[in-house]
Each structure stands twice: as C-alpha cells, then as structure tokens.
N, C-alpha and C positions, 0 to 999 in steps of 0.2 A: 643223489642229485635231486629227487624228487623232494626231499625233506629240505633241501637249500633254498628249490625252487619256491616251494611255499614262506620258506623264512624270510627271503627277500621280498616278496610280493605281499607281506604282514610287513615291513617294517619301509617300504616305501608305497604304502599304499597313498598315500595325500600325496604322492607325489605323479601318479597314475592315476588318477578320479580325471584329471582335467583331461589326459590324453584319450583315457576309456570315454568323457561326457562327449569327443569327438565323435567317434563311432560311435555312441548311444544313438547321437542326433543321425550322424549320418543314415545308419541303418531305423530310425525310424520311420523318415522320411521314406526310402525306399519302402519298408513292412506298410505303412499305411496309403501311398500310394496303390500296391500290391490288392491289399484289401480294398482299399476305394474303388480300382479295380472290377475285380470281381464284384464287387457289388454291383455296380454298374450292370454290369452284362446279366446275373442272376436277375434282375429287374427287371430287363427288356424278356428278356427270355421268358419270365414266368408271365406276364404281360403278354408276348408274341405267341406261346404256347394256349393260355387262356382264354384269347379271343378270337380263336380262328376256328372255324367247322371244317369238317369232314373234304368240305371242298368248296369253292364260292367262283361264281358267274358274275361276270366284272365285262367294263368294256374293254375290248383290245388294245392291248399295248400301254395299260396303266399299272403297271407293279405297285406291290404295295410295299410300303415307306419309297416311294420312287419322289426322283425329287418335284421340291415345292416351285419350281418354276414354271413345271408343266400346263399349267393352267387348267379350269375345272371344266370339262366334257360336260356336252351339253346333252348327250345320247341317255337313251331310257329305253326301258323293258316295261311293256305294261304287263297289266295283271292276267291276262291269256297265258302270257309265256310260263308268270310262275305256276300258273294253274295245270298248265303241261307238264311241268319238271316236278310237283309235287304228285302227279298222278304214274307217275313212271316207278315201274316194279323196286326198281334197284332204290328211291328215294323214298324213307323215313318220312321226313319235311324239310317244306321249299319255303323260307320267309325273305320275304321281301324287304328290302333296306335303301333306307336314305343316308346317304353319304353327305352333306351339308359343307361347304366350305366356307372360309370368310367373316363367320360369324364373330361377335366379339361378345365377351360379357365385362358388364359395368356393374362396380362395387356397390354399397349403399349409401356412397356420396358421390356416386358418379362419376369415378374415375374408372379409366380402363385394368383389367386385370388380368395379367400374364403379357404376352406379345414380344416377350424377348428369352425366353427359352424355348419350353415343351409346347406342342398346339395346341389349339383350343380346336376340339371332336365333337363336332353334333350328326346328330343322327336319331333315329326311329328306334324303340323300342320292339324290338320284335317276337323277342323270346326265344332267340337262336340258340343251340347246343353247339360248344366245342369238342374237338377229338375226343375227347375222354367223355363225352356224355353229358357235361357240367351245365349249367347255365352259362354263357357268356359274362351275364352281368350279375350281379350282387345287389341286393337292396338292401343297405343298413338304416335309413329309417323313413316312416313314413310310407308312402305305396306309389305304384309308377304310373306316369303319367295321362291323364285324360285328355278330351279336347282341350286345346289350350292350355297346358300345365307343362311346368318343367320341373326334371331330376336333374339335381347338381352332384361332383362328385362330392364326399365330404371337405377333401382339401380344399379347390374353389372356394365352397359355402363358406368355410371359414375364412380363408382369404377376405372373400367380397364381405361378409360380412353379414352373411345371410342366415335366416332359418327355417327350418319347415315351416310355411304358411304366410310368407311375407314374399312382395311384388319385388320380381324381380329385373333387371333394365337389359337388355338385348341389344347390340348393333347387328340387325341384318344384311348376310352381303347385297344386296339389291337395291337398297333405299336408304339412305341418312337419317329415316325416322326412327327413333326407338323404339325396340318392341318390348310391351311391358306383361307380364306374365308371372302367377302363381307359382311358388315351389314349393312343392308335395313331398318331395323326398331326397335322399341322397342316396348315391349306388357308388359300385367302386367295380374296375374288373375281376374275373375271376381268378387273377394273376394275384389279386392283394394288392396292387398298388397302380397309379397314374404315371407317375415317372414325371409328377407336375404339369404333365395334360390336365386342361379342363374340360369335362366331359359337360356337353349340355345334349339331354335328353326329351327327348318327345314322341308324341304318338304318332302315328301312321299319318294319318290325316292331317295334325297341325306340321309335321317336317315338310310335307307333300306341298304344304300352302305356300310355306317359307320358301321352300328352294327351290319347287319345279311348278313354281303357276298356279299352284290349286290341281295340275295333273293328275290325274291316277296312274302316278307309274312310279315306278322304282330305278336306284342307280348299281344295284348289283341285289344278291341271292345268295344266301346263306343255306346250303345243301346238307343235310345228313344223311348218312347212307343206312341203310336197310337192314339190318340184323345178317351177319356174313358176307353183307358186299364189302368190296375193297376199297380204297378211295380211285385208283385207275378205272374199276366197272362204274364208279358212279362218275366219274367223269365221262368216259364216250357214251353213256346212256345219254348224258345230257346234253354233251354235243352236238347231239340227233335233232332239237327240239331248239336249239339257240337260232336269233338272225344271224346274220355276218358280223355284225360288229362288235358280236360278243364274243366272250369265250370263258370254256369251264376250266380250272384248275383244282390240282388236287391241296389239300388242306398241307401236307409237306412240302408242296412246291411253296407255298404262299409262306409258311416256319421260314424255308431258307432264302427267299427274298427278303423277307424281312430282317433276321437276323443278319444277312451279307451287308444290306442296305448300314442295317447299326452298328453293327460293326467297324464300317469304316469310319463312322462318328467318333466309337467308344474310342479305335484304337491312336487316333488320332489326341484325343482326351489321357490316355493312358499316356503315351509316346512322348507327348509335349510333356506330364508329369517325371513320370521317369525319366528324363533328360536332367532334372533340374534335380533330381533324387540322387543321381550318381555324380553330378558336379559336387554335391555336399559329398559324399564317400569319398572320391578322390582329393579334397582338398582336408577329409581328416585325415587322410594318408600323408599330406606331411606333414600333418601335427605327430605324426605317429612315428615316422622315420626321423624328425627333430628329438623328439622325447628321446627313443630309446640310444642316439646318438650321444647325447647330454650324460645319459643316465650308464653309459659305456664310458666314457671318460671319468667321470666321477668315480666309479667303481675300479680303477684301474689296479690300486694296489687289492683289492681284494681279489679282483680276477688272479692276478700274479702269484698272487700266494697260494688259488687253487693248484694253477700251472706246476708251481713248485712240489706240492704236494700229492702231482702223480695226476691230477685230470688233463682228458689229452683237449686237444684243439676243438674236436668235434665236439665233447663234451659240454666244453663252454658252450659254443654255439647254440647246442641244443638246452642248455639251460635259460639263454636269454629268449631264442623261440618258444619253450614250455612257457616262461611267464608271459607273454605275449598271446600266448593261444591263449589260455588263463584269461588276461585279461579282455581277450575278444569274446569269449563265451559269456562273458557276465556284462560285458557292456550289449553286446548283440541281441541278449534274452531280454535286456531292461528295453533295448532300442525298439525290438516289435512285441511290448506290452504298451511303448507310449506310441508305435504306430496304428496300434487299436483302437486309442483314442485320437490321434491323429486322422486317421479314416473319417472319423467321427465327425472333426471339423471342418474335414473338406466337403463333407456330404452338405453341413450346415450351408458351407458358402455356395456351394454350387445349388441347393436350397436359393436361396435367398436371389439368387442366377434364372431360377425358372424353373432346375432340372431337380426333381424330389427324389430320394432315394432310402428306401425303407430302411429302418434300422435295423429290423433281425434279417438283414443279406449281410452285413458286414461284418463277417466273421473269419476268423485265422482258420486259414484253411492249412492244409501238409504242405503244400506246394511254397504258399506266402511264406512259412516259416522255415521249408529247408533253403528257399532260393536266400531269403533275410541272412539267415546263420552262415552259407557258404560265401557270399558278398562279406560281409563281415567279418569271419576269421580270415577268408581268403585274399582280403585287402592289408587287414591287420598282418597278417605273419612274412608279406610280400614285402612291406615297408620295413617291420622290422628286421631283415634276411641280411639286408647289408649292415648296418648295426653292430648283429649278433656275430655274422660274418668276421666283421676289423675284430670284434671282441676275442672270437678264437685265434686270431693271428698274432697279437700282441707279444711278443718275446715275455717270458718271466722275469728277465734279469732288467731289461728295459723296464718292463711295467710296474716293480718295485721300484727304481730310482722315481717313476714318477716321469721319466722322459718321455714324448709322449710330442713334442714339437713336431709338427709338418715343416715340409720343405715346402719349398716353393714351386717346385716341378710338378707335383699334378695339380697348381692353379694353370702353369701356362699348361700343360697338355687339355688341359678342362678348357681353356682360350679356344687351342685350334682346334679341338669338336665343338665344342661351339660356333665358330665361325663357322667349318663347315658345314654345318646341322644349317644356321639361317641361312645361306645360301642354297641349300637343297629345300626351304619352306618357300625362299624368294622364286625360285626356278618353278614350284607348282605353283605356286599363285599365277605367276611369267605366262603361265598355260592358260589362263583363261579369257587371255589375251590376243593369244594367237593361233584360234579356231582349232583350240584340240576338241579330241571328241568328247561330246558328256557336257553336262553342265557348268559354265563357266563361276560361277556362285560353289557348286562344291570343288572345282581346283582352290579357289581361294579360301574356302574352310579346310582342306588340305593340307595349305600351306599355313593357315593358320594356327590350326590343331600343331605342328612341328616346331612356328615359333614360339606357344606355349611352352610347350614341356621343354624345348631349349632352353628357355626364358627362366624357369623354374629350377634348371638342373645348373643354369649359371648364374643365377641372381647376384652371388658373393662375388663377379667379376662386371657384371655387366651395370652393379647397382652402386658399384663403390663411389661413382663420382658426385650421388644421389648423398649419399651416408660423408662426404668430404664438404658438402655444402653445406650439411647440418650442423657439421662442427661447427664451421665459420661461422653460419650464423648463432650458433649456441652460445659458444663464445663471443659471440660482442652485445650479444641478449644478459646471458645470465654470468658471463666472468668464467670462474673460476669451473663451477660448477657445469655450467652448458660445456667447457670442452672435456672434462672427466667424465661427463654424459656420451659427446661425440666420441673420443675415445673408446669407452665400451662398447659401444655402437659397432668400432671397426676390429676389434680386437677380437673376433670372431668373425670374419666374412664370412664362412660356413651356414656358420649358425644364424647368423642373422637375415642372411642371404633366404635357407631355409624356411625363416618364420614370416618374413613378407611373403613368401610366395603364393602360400595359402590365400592370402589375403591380394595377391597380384591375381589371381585366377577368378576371381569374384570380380574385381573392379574390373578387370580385362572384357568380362563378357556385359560389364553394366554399361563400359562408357563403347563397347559395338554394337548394342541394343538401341546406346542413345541416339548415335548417330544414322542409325537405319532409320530411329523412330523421325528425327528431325530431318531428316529427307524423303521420308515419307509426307509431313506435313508440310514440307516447302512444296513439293511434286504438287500436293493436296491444292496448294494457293495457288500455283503459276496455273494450273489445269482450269479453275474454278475462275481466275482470271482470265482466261486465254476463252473457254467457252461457256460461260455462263450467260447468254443470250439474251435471256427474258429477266424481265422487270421483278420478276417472282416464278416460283416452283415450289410446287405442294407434292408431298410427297408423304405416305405411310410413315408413323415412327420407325417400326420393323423393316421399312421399304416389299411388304404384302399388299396385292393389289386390295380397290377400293372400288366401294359402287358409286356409277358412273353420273349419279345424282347428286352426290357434291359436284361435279364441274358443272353441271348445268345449275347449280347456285351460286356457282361463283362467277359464270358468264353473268350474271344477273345484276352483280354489283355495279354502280356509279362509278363510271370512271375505267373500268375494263373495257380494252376494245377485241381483245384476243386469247383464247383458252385453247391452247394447242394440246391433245389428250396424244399417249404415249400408251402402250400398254406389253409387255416384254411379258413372254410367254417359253416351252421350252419345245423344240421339234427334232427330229432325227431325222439326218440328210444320207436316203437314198442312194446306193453306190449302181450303176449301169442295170445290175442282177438284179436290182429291186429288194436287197438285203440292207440291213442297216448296221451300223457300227457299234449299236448298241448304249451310244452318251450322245447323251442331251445337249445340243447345243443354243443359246440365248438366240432370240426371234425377236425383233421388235418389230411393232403395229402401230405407226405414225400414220397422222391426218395429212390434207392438203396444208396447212398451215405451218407445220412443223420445218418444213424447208425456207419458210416465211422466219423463221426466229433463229434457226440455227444453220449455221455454216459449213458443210464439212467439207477438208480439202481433199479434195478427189484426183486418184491416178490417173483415171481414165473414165468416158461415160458422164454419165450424169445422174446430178443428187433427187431430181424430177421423178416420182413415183407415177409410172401410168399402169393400167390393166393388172397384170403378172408379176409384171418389173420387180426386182429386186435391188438394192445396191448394199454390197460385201464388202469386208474391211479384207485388205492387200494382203495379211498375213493368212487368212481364213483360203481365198482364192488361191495363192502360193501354193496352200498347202493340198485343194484340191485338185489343182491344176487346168481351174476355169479362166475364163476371158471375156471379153464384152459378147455378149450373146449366147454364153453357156447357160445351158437347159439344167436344171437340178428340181429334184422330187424332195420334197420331205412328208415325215411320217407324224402323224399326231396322234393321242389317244381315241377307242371305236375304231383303227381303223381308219381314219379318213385320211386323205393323202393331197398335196397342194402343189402343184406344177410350177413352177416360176422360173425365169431366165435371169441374167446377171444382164440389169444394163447401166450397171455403174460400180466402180470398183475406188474406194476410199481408203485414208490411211484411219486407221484402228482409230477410236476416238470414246472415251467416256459417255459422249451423251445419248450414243445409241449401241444399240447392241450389233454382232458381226455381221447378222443377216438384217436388214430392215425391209419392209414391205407394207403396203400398204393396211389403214388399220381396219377395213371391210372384209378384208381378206381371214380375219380372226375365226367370224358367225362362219366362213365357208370350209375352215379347218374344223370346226364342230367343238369348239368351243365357247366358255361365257365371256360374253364382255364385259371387262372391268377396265379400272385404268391403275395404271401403276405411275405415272408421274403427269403432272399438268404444268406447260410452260404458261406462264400469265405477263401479256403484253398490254400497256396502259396506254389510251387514248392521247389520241395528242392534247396538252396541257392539264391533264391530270396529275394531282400531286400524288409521287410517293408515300408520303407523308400521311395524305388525306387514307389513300385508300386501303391502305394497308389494315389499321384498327376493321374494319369493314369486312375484309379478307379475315380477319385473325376471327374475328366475331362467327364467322361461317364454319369456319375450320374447327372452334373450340367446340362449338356444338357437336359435328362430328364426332368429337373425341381422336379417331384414328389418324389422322392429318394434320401437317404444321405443312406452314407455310414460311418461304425461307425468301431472304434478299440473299444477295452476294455473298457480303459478309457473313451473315447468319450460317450461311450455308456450310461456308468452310470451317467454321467453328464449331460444325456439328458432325462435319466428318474426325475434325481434329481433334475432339473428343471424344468421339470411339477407340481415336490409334492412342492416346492417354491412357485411358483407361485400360487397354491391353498393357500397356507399357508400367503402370503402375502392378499393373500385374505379376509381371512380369521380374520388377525391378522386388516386390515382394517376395515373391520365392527365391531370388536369386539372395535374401535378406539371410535366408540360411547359413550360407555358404559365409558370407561374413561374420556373423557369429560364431560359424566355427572357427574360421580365421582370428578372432576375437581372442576365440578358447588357447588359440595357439599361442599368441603373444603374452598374456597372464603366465601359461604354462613355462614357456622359453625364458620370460622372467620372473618365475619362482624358482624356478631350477638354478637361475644364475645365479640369483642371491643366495642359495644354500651354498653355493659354488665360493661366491667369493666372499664367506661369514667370514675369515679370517681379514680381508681386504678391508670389509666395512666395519671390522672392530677398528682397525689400525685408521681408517678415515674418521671416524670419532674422537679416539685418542687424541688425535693432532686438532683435535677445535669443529669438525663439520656435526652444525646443530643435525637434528631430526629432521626440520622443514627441509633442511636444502640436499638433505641425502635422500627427502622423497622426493624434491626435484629431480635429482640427480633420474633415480630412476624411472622417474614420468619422462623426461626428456628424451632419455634411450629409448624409453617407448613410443616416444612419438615417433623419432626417428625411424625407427624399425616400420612403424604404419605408414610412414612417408614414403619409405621405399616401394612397400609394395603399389601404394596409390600412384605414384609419380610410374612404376613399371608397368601397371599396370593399364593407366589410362592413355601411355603413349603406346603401348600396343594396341589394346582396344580401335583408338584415334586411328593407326593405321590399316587393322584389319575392315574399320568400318567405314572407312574411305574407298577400301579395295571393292568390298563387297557391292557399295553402291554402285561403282562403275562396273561391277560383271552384270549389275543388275539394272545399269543405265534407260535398258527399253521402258521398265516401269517405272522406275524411279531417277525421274528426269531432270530433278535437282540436287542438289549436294546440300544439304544444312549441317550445320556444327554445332551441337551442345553446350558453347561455350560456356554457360550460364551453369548447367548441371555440373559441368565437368569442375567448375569453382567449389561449387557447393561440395563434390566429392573432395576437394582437399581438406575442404572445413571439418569435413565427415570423420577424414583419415587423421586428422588432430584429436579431434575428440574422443575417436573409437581408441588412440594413442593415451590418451590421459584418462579414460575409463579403466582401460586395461592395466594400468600401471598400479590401480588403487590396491588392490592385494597386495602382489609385491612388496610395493613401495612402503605401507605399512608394518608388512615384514620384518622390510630391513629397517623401519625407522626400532621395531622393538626388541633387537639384537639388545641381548649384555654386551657391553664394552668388554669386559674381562673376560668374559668366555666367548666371543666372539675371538679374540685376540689368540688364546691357549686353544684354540679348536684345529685340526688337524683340515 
C-alpha cells in the first residue's frame, strides 16, 4: 500500500500543489506569527533584564511599565538620601537618576520623531550596573555626555537623521521652546536593542535643569548590592534610610512588573495575530476536504478494483489519509520556512509602526515548529477523514459501474440539521438580549461562530437560489453559453457549495468588521456632534499630555476669548480599609471655565466644581455604590492621597473622564502640571476663519499639537478606526486568497473531470473563447455564492453585535458602499481564478479529449 501511496501522490501531484499551497499559506501565517511572537517577548525581556539593578528606590506606588496615564510625580530624593544608601554596608553603589518624561525629539528638518509606537526615554547617565554586573548602557560611538550634550540611541540618530557632532532639536516637557543641543554619541541598552524607544541621554546636571528646576535631586536610585548580599538584605537595608514616599524594591520584583506589564501588550499583539492565522488554516481546510472529495470520485474505478482485488475497507481509508499526511508534511515544512520570512515582514511593518524588533530574536524555535507541524497535519488529515472515510465504503461492484449517484435524502436530512443548527445559533445570539449572564457581544459571537460553520456545512442548500439567479442572468448575458456555465454551476451543489465556503468565511468576517467599523464612525459623528462645545480643541497627536505654555500662547491670540485647559491623569480609588484595587482609573482636572464650554447631563448634583467636589459618571457610581455626598479617597504615585466627595453624578460622556475634579487639585496629588486637551472659545465677532491660521501658526511651531474644528476633529478620529480597518481587512486578504487557491483548484479538478464533455463540446462547434467563457462564468458564479453568503451573514452578525454593543456604539452605520465594492471584488477574484482552468480546457485535443476515459 505504501508503494501505491507514493505512486498516486507522483502521478497527481499538479493536482495537489494547489490544495498542499493552501496549508503552505495557512501554516505560514501561523509559524511566522509564532516566531514574530517570540520575538517580541525575547526583545522585551532582554531589554527588561539588561536595565534593571540589583534593586531600585522609586516613589511609591509607580510600577515600572505602569500605565502612561498616571501622570509624572513631582516627588524627589535629594542627594543626602543617596549619600545614605551608598554608605550602607549591604550597598556596592547608590546612583542617582532622572526619569525625564514628555520630552520629544525633532528630526533634522524638524519634524517630530516616534510618538506613535515605543517611548521616547530620557534620563541621566549614571553608570548604573544591572543584575548581572553589566553596564546598563552601551556606548557604540563617540563618548557620553557632558554639560549640555546629548547620547542618542543609534536607531533614533538614524531615523532623525543625525550624527555624532551635529545640533540636535528637543521639545521639552515644560516649555514650547526648543532645546538645541550637541550629540556626542550613540548608546543602545545592554539588552541589544530599543524595542523603537528613543533614548535621549544626558548628564546629571543638564537632566536636573530640564526636568526638576535646576534642583539637585533625583527621581529614583539605582542600588547594587555588596558582594554576597541578596537583593531582599539590600532592600530592608535601604528601607531603613528612605522618606515615606519612597520605597526599595528588589531588581526581580521590578523583572516581573515589567515583564506582566508587557506582557499584556505582547499577548494582545500575539492573540489579535493568531486569530487571523487560524481563520486562514480553517478556510484551507475546505480547500482540503473539496480536493480530496473530487479526487475520491474521480478515482472511483480505481479504488474498485483495489476492493476487488482483496484491500479491505480500512485499507483504502488509510491509503487516502497516508497521501494526505504526505502531502501535510511537505506543505507544513514549506509553510514554516516561508513563516520565517514571514516573521520577517511583520517585524518590518510593525518597524515602520514604531515597534523595532531585532533580527537575530527571530528564530524557529522547537515549540513554533512542533505547534506549526501538528496544526497542519492535524487540520489536514481531519478534513481529509471524511473523504477517505466515503472512499473505503464504496461497494466494489457499484464503484466499477461507475454508479456513484447521490440520492436526494441526505440533502434534505442536511436541510433539517441545518435548520436546526440556525436556530440553536439564533437562540444564543436571542441571549444577549435577555440579561443572560456574561457578555452580551460574545452570546452573539456564539451564535455567530454556529451560523458559520452551519453556513458552510450547507452552502449546496442554502446557496442554490444564489447559483439559480446566475443561470438566468447568464443566460440572457451570454446565450447559450452563460446557461451551460449555470448549469455546471448546479450540477454539483456539493461541490460548489464547498468551494464558496472558503471564500463565505473571509467575506463573512470582512463585511461584520465593516459594519462595526461604520458604526463606529457614525457613534464617532453623532458624539462629536452632540458635544463638541468649543470653537476649537488642541489636543497631542498621540493624545500625550503637553506643556502648559502652549495654552498660555494660544490664550494670547487676536480673537480668543476663552482657553479652557483639561488635563486627565491616572489614580486608584481607595476601598473603606484604605487598600486599593490595584487599576488605574482616568481622573480629569478641569478649570472653572470648562463647565462654561461644556454641558454634561447630569443624574443628580451638580456639574459646578467647588473645594473637594467631584462629579462621577452613573456607571462608575453604580458600580461603587456612592451617591450625592459620598466621600472617596484616591491614591496617586509617592504616596500622596486626595479626599474628595461626590457632588454630582453624570451620565458617562466622552469629554471628560469618570472622575473629574478640579484642575488645582493636580499640584496637591503630587503631580506635574501639563494639559492634555484645551477647549478654545472665540470672542464675540471673531472670525473662524480669521483665527484659526493664527491658532495653526502656534500649534505648528509646537510640533506636538494640532488643533481641530468640528469637522476636523471627527475626521481624525475616523482615521484612526480606518486605518485599523484597513488593517484589518489586510490580513483577512489571506484568507481570500486561499479561498482564491480553492476555486482555480475545484476548477482544474473539474475540467480533468469532464475532458471527455469538453472534447464532445468542441466537436459540435464551441470555439476556445467561449469554452473559456464558459468556464470563467462558472467561476464567477461559484465567487458569487460565497460573496452573496457571505455578506448577508456578515450584514446580520454585524447588525446583531452593534446592538449587544449599543452602550458604545450608539449608532448603526451600513457599508453599503464597501459591501458593492465586495461584489465587484467577488467577479473579479471569479474571472482571475478561472484563468488557469479556463486555458486548460481551451487546449484539450478534440480527439483525445473525446476517446479519454
């Protein structure tokens, strides 16, 4: 059997390349996501591992990678303290460090550089040692920096476009001026890599000037312990010697903050890849279960003859899974060689993203290539099972004649599980409607995931009336020709059923993406509509706050009568015990003016900021169980803690955050003042028009800041959910291509199927052109099906979803526009795929087409 198996798998090999290029792609995607993966995480970790000491003195309650909302602590350690913690038996050395936040670096034409991936890191050169003894930092060239001088990493430099010894341009967080400054060198961490952070380095003294006043003080301490101390003894040594508002931890505690922190970055980045990795596997899997189905019926007098000849049932079986394993092993090996380059160019784009990822982390590790191989044989041999399965049951005597007809009875028993199957998807979707427990959005992916693979396991019934309309119109398009196209079309519901599906599973999740996306940016308008207050809103590209000296330029302009400054920060709300919950909740710090521009409709209380006062959005209150005049404590970084009462309770609202409070209240939680948005109100008879160039002219100098009208505004959210969406609809491009692969494949198989049919169609008069119509037509057909299947599921899954998701997305929009474009899509991807084929069968002999068995 083993020698059959090879002899069959050598003499339909061309016939198996398109089914095996399915799984190639699908399991590449998978292996190089995999690797991309692990790259990722080998990145941070050698990064998280290389910059951390023995143990480090930090203000209270600031984890490191803790999020970027929290805003920058204004708490310091002067130089007593380190002088203390360097003199302590258990401590090696104590170096002092500046933490720097906000800063920006400009190219050398003055644009901004980074701000939408990795951070940009400034800080003091110190000459700290990590765990292992190492330098923190690396110098690759040049020397590190003096009074006034800056080390860039090397990737920056190159980015901005810099080199050792050329003036370099600074946005400091503090002031709108630029700071212009020599660069002496580049360094990199002791990890090997930035991760697309830009490192901007300085000495002692100039970080000190920039970020804390010209102070002599520091914002944490970089500890090495002592030859045989522990990182624990060099912690409570230095305990002993801290104020209150600091605190030591040890160099492993700060490893697994870090790494948990990145983690839920990475796995989120993994999670979203690998989703889109196994919709391409699953949709080769029915290019794989069409193939070997095709390739079963064609084979039938040969199976027969085995039968005849003494192989028993299981035999066969296992001869069609042997080539199948076969052909999973060699497509799965090819698949994670090109997911290694595949790795490769997702690093590129997520590069190009912000996020840098070394090239020698991306390597096939055991893991990426046993999980690759068992996804891939074990998808493969699962689709072919039933197949190989009908293969061994075929009667001998039957499969000789070549009889081989279906009845009609398992389409209607395939009817009523079907039927029932959508009715048990309808019943959980039904659930997220009527307060079951859990999230109302996954009952309806629930119910969705069932009318998929319903959808797919019935296409040949549920798509016929799709494939009945094609004829008609085929027929009054092309005559003769368009209905012998429709015809083929129907003459296998099975089979054709099968070969859209692939292609229903792709357009299914493109046209529920679209309509989430388009309701997203309807939400995006009515909101932006509904409160968009002020005349204007300046706001960070990144939405990262900004120094507080662009609004007092911009109060300055002709024609402004009103700079309302906003500044959202992050705190931890105190539970009775004075324990925290441990997540950060959004804080905003509005002026008296702010209730002057903006509206909110309020429960209960009032929007009026006095003393303490606070005003909470209804879902926040709900959910701690306060009311007008509840007392609540929150936590900020040092340490410092802020008392405030509820005396106004609002419903949720975009333009401020759940807590708001007044923005004096900031400097007393022990933080810096910046501002994170300014609402701009224009005097009375001041032109739009006029002031705005004036406005823009403030802003551009800035660099970090645009300022937005109405319109602008929402056009600039709208192009963010795009650009996801384009994303999005990119990966999902996979998955159509394999779909692609399935339709060429389903019609070459047919044409070998019916060489005897298209000899005899020749013979009676049908030139070449119109027997590649013929075949283009079918093919369109068959792409029709699944786009027409596919988009009216999609249309209903992502109608359902918006309303489980009504709270945020509080309009409906319809893709009507895309969902067109998808037909145009499924014509063409129709008459692309038909080109093989179609050619094919145009260059059949007549005569041995005719005498062909």
């Amino acid at each position: 059997m083993l020698r059959l198996v090879l002899r069959n798998l050598w003499a339909r090999k061309v016939r198996l390349v398109m089914s095996g290029l399915a799984i190639v792609l699908g399991v590449a995607f998978l292996s190089g996501v995999l690797v991309f993966s692990n790259g990722l995480s080998s990145t941070f970790d050698s990064i998280i591992k290389g910059s951390t000491p023995d143990a480090t003195v930090r203000a209270k309650g600031l984890d490191s990678f803790g999020p970027g909302d929290a805003g920058t602590p204004t708490a310091t350690l002067g130089p007593d303290v380190v002088t203390r913690l360097a003199a302590l038996p258990q401590v090696a050395s104590a170096r002092g460090s500046i933490d720097g936040k906000g800063m920006s670096l400009l190219d050398s034409h003055g644009a901004l550089v980074g701000g939408t991936g990795a951070p940009t890191l400034a800080f003091n050169h110190s000459g700290a040692l990590d765990m292992a003894g190492q330098p923190i930092l690396l110098l690759k060239r040049g020397s590190w920096p003096g009074p006034g001088q800056l080390v860039l990493d090397e990737g920056s430099a190159k980015r901005a476009g810099y080199h050792v010894g050329d003036i370099v341009s600074l946005l400091p967080p503090t002031t709108s001026r630029q700071l212009k400054v020599p660069l002496v060198g580049t360094a990199e961490f002791n990890g090997g890599s930035t991760a697309g952070s830009t490192l901007l380095i300085f000495d002692t003294a100039t970080a000190q000037r920039i970020f804390l006043g010209g102070r002599d003080a520091f914002t944490s301490v970089a500890l090495t312990a002592a030859p045989g101390v522990s990182q624990t003894a060099l912690v409570e040594a230095a305990r002993m010697v801290l104020p209150a508002d600091f605190e030591a931890v040890t160099g492993d505690q700060v490893v697994h903050e870090s790494q948990d922190a990145i983690s839920r970055l990475l796995d989120v980045i993994s999670v979203f890849l690998l989703v889109f990795a196994l919709i391409a596997v699953v949709v080769g899997a029915f290019i794989i279960v069409n193939t070997f189905t095709i390739l079963v019926a064609q084979r039938t007098r040969e199976l027969a003859l085995l039968r005849a000849l003494g192989a028993t049932r299981r035999q066969i079986t296992r001869s069609v899974l042997a080539e199948a394993l076969a052909m999973s092993v060699v497509a799965s090996s090819i698949g994670i060689a090109l997911g290694w380059l595949l790795a490769r160019g997702l690093a590129a784009v997520f590069r190009a993203a912000g996020l840098d990822i070394a090239g020698r982390v991306l390597t096939l590790d055991a893991a990426s290539v046993l999980i690759s191989y068992a996804v891939g044989v074990a998808v493969t041999l699962l689709a072919a099972w039933l197949p190989a399965r009908r293969a061994g049951r075929v009667a001998p005597v039957t499969a000789m004649r070549g009889d081989l007809a279906r009845t009609s009875a398992p389409l209607r028993a395939r009817a009523v599980v079907a039927a029932l199957l959508f009715a048990v998807g309808a019943v959980l979707a039904a659930l997220a409607f009527l307060d079951a427990p859990g999230s109302p959005a996954a009952w309806v992916g629930a119910g969705a995931l069932v009318w998929v693979l319903t959808l797919a396991a019935s296409s040949s019934l549920v798509g016929r009336p799709v494939l009945v309309v094609c004829r008609a119109v085929f027929t009054r398009l092309f005559g003769a020709t368009g209905r012998l196209a429709g015809e083929n079309a129907l003459r296998d519901p099975r089979r054709t059923g099968a070969t859209a599906s692939a292609l229903m599973i792709g357009l299914a999740l493109v046209s529920t993406i679209g309509v989430l996306a388009a309701s997203l940016n309807s939400t995006v308008g009515d909101i932006v509509e509904e409160q968009f207050s002020s005349d204007f809103l300046v706001q960070s590209t990144t939405f990262a706050p900004f120094p507080t000296a662009i609004g007092d330029q911009l109060r300055s302009v002709p024609g402004v009568a009103t700079v309302s400054r906003q500044q959202i920060v992050g705190a931890t709300i105190l539970d009775r015990s004075g324990s925290d919950s441990g997540r950060s909740t959004p804080l905003a710090g509005v002026d008296d003016a702010f209730t002057g521009i903006y509206r909110l409709e309020m429960r209960s209380g009032t929007e009026q900021l006095r003393g303490n006062g606070a005003v909470v959005a209804s879902d926040l209150a709900r959910q701690r169980g306060w009311h007008l005049g509840s007392p609540f404590e929150l936590a900020f970084p040092a340490g410092r803690t802020l008392a405030l009462t509820v005396t106004g309770i609002s419903k949720p609202s975009a333009i401020t955050a759940p807590i708001s409070m007044r923005l004096a209240l900031i400097a007393q939680a022990g933080l810096q003042r910046q501002d994170t948005s300014l609402s701009i109100m224009l005097a009375p008879g001041a032109s739009a028009a006029t002031v705005l160039p004036a406005l823009k002219r403030v802003t551009d100098a800035a660099k970090i800041v645009e300022v937005y009208d109405k319109a602008s505004f929402a056009d600039q959210i709208r192009g963010q959910v795009d650009r996801l969406l384009y994303l999005i609809y990119g990966l999902l491009a996979l998955a159509i291509v394999i779909a692609v692969i399935g339709i060429v494949n389903t019609l070459g198989l047919s044409v070998i199927e019916r060489t005897r049919e298209i000899g005899l169609l020749r013979a009676v008069g049908m030139s070449r052109a119109r027997l590649r119509r013929m075949v283009t037509l079918e093919s369109v057909a068959i792409a029709l099906l699944g786009a027409v299947m596919g988009m009216v599921l999609g249309l209903l899954i992502g109608v359902l979803l918006r309303q489980a998701l009504a709270s945020q997305l509080t309009s409906l929009g319809l893709p009507l526009g895309q969902l067109a474009l998808f037909l145009v899509v499924a014509v063409v991807v129709g008459i692309l795929a038909a080109v093989l084929p179609a050619a094919r069968a145009a260059r059949l002999n007549v005569l041995a087409a005719i005498t062909s068995e």
